[in-house]
C-alpha positions in Angstrom: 0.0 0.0 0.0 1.6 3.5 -1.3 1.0 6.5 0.8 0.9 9.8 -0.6 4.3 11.9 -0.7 4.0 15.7 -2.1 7.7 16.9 -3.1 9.3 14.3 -0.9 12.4 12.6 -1.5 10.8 9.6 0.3 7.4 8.9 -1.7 5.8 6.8 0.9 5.8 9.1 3.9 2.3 10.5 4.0 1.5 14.3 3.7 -1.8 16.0 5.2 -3.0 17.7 1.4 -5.5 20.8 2.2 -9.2 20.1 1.0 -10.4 22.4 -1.6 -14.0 22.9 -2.6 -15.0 23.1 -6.3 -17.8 23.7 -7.4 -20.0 23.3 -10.5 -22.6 25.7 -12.4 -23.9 23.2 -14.3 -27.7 21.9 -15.2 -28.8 18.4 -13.8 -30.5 15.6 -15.2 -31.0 12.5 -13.3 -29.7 9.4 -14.4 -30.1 6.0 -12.8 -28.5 3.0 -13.3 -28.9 -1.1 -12.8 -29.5 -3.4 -15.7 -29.3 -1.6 -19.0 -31.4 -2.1 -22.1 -30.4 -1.3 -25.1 -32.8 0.1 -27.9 -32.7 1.3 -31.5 -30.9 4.6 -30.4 -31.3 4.9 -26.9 -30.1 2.9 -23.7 -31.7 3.2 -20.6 -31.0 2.1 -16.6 -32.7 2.5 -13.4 -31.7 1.7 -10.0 -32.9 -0.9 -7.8 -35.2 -0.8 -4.8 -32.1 -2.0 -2.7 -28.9 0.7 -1.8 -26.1 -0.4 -4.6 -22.7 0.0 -3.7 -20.5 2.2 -5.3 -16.8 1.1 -5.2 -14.1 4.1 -5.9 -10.4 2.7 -6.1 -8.1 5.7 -5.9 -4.9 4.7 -8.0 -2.4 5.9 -10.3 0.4 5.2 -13.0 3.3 6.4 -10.9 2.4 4.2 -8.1 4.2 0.6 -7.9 1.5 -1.1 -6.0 -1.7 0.1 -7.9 -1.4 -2.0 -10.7 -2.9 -5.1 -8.6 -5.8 -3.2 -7.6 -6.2 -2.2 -11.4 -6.4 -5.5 -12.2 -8.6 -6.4 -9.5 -11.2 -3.6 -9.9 -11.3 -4.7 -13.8 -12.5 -8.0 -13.0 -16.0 -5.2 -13.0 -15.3 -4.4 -16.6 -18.6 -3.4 -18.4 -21.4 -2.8 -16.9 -19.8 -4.7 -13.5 -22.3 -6.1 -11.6 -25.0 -3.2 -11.6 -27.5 -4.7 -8.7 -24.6 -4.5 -6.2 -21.2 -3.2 -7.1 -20.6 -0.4 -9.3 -16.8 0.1 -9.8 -15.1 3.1 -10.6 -10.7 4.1 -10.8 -10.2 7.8 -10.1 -6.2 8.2 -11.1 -5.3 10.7 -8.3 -2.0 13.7 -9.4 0.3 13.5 -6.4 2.5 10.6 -7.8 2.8 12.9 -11.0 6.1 14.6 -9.8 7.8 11.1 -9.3 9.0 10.7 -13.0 5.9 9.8 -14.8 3.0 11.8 -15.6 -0.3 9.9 -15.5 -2.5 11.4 -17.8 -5.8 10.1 -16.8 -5.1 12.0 -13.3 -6.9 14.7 -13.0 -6.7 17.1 -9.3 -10.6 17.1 -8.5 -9.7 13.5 -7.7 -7.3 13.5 -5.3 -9.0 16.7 -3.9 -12.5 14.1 -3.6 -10.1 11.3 -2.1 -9.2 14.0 0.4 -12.8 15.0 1.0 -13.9 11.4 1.8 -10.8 10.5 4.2 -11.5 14.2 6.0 -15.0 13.2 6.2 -14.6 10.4 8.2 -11.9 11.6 10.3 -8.6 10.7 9.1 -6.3 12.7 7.4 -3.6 10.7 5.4 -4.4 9.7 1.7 -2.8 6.9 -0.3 -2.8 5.1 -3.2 -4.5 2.6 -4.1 -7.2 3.3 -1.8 -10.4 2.2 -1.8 -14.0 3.6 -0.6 -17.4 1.7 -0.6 -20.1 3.5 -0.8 -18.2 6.6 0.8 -16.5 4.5 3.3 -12.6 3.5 3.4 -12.0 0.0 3.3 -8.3 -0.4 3.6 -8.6 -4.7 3.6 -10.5 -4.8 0.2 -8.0 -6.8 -0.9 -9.4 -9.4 1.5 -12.2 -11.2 -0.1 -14.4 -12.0 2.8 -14.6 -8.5 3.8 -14.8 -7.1 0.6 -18.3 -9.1 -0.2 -18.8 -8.5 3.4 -19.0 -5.0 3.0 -21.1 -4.9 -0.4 -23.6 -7.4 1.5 -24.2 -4.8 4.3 -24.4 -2.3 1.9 -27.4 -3.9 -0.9 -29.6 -5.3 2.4 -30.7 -1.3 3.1 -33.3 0.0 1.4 -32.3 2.8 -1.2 -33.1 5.9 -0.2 -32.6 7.8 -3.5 -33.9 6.6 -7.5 -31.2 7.0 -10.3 -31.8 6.8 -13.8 -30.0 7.0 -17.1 -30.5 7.2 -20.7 -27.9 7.6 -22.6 -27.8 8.4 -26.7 -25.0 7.7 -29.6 -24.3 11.3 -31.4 -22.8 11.2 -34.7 -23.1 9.4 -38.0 -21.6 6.0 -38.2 -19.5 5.6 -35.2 -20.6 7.9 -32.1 -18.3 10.4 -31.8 -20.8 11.7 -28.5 -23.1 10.1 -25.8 -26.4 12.4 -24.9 -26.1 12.0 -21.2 -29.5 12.4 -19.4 -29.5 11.6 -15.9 -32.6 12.1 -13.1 -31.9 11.9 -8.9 -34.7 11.7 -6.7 -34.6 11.4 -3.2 -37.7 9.0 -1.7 -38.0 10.8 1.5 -37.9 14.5 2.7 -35.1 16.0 4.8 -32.9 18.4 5.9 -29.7 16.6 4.7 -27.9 18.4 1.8 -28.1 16.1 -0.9 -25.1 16.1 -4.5 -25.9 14.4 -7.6 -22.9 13.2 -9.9 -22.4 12.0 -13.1 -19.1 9.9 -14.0 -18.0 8.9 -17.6 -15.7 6.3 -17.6 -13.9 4.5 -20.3 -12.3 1.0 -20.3 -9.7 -0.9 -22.9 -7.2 1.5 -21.9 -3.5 1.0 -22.1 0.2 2.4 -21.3 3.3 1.8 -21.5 5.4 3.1 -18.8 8.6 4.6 -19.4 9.9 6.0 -16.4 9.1 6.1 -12.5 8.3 3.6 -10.1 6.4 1.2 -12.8 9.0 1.8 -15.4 9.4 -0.7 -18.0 5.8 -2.0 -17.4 2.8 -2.3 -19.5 -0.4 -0.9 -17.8 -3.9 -1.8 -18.5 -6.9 -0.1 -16.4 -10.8 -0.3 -16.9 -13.4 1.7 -15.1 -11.1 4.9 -15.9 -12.8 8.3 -15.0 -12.5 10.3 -17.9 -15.0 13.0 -17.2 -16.4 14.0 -13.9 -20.0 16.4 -13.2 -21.0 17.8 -9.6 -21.7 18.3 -7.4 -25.2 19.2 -8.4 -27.4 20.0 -5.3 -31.1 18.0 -5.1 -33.5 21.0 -4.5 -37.0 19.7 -3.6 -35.5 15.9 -3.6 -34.4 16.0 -6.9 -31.9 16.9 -9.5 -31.1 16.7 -13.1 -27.5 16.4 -15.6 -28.1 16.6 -19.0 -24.8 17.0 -21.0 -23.5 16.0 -24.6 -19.8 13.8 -23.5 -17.5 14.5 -26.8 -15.9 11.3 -26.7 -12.8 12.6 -29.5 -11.4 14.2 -26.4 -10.3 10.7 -24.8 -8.5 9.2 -27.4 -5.8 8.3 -24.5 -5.1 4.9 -26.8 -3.7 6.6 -29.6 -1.6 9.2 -27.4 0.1 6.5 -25.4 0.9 4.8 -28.6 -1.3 1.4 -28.1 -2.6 -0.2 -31.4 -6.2 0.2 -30.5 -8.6 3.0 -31.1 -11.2 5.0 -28.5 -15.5 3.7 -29.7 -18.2 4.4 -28.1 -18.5 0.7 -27.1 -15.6 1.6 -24.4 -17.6 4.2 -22.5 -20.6 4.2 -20.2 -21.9 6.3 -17.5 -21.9 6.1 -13.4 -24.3 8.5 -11.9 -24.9 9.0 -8.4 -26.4 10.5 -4.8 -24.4 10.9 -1.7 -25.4 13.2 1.4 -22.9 15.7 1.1 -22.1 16.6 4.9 -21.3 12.4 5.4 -20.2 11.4 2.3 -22.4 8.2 2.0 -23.3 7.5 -1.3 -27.0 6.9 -1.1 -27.8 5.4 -4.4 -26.1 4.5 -8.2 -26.7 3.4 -11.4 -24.7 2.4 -14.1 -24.8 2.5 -17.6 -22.9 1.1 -20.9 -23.0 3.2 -24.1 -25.3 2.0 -26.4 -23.5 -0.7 -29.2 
C-alpha cells in the first residue's frame, strides 16, 4: 500500500493535502443505473429498490503497488455487476512529480479522495485506496470483507432513484453520448443532498517509461474520464443533461497502443451521496449503447 508523498524525497511518507472545494454551475439531469437495455438509439437504466454500492479505487500510474488493484477492480469491466457493485478508478496527481505523468489523473480526484478521508476523520491519503459507498476499506484486498462490505451495503433500502438514458451522437461511429441523468430522493429532509455524473472508459492501455512502474505495460478499466458535480437535489431532486465529446479521450492513440477509442468503451456512473457524510445513497450504471 503506497502512501501519498508531495515533493518528498521519500514517496511513501504521507503528507496531510489541504481540502479544496469546487464547485460546478452546471444543469442536472438524473440518471439512474442497474440493468441496462439497449434500444434502437437509446439505452436506458434504473436503479434498484435496494442501496447499490459504489466502489471508488483511488490509484495511479506512478504508483508501484496500484497496478494489482487495477487488475482487480477490472474484473468489474462493463457494466460490472450493476444490482450490487458499481466500480469506478479515479487516477489521483500527487504521484505525477515522481518521473511519470499519469495522464488520466486529474486534481478534483485526489481533492474528492481527500474529501472522503477528511470526512470520516482521518487525514492521510494513499494510493490505491479504496471507498465503498463513501467508506474506506483499507482490507479490500481481503475477499471475505470485501463481499462483506457490499452485502451490508445492498440489504438497506435505497433511499434515492437513479436513472440513465444515454444516446450515440454522430453518424456511423458515435463520436458523442447524450447524457440524461434524473436523482430523486424518496424521502424529505434536511440533509444536503449532490448528484454526480461519471463517464468512464475501459480498454485502456500504457506503456510506462519511467518512475516507479518503469518498463511496465499498464492496462486499467473503469477509468474516470470526465467527472459532473456536485449538483445540489433541491425539492428531492436533481437533473444532468450534458453531450460527452468522446474525440477528447482518445488516451489509446496518445500513449501509442494499437487500439482505437468507440463508443463501445464508455458508459456512464451516476450517483447520490449526502454531502455533509459522504455516503453515497444510491447509483446506477450504464454502458453506451453498441
Amino acid at each position: 500500500m503506497q502512501t501519498q508523498s508531495h515533493r518528498s524525497s521519500t514517496p511513501r511518507e504521507p503528507v496531510r493535502h489541504t481540502r479544496t472545494v469546487r464547485g460546478f454551475a452546471l444543469a442536472v439531469a438524473l440518471a439512474t443505473s442497474g440493468v441496462a437495455q439497449a434500444a434502437t438509439s437509446m439505452c436506458t437504466a434504473h436503479s434498484p429498490a435496494h442501496r447499490v454500492a459504489l466502489v471508488e479505487l483511488y490509484s495511479s500510474e506512478g504508483c508501484n503497488s496500484c497496478p494489482p488493484a487495477d487488475r482487480w477492480l477490472g474484473q468489474w469491466k462493463g457494466s460490472g455487476v450493476p444490482d450490487s457493485v458499481v466500480p469506478l478508478a479515479l487516477h489521483v496527481d500527487y504521484w505525477n512529480s515522481l518521473g511519470w505523468m499519469d495522464r488520466f489523473s486529474q486534481h478534483r480526484f485526489t481533492e474528492r479522495q481527500q474529501s472522503l478521508a477528511d470526512r470520516a476523520g482521518g487525514h492521510t491519503i494513499y494510493t490505491p485506496e479504496v471507498f465503498v459507498s463513501g467508506r474506506e476499506l483499507r482490507s479490500w484486498s481481503q475477499r471475505d470483507s470485501f463481499e462483506g462490505r457490499v452485502q451490508k451495503v445492498t440489504a438497506e433500502p435505497a433511499q434515492a432513484d437513479v436513472a440513465i438514458e444515454l444516446a450515440p451522437r454522430g453518424s456511423g461511429t458515435a463520436d458523442a453520448l447524450d447524457v440524461n441523468a434524473r436523482f430523486t430522493a424518496r424521502a424529505a429532509g434536511s440533509e444536503k443532498l449532490n448528484a454526480y455524473v461519471a463517464v468512464y472508459e475501459n480498454d485502456l492501455t500504457s506503456q510506462v517509461r519511467a518512475g516507479e512502474n518503469n518498463g511496465a505495460t499498464l492496462h486499467h478499466e473503469r477509468v474516470v474520464r470526465q467527472w459532473i458535480g456536485p449538483v445540489p437535489l433541491v425539492a428531492g431532486n436533481a437533473r444532468i443533461h450534458q453531450d460527452v465529446a468522446l474525440s477528447a479521450f482518445d488516451s489509446n492513440a496518445k500513449a501509442g497502443a494499437s487500439t482505437s477509442t468507440s463508443a463501445e468503451q464508455f458508459g456512464v456512473v451516476a450517483f447520490v451521496e449526502n454531502a455533509t457524510t459522504g455516503d453515497v445513497l444510491q447509483v446506477a450504471d450504464l454502458a453506451a449503447c453498441r
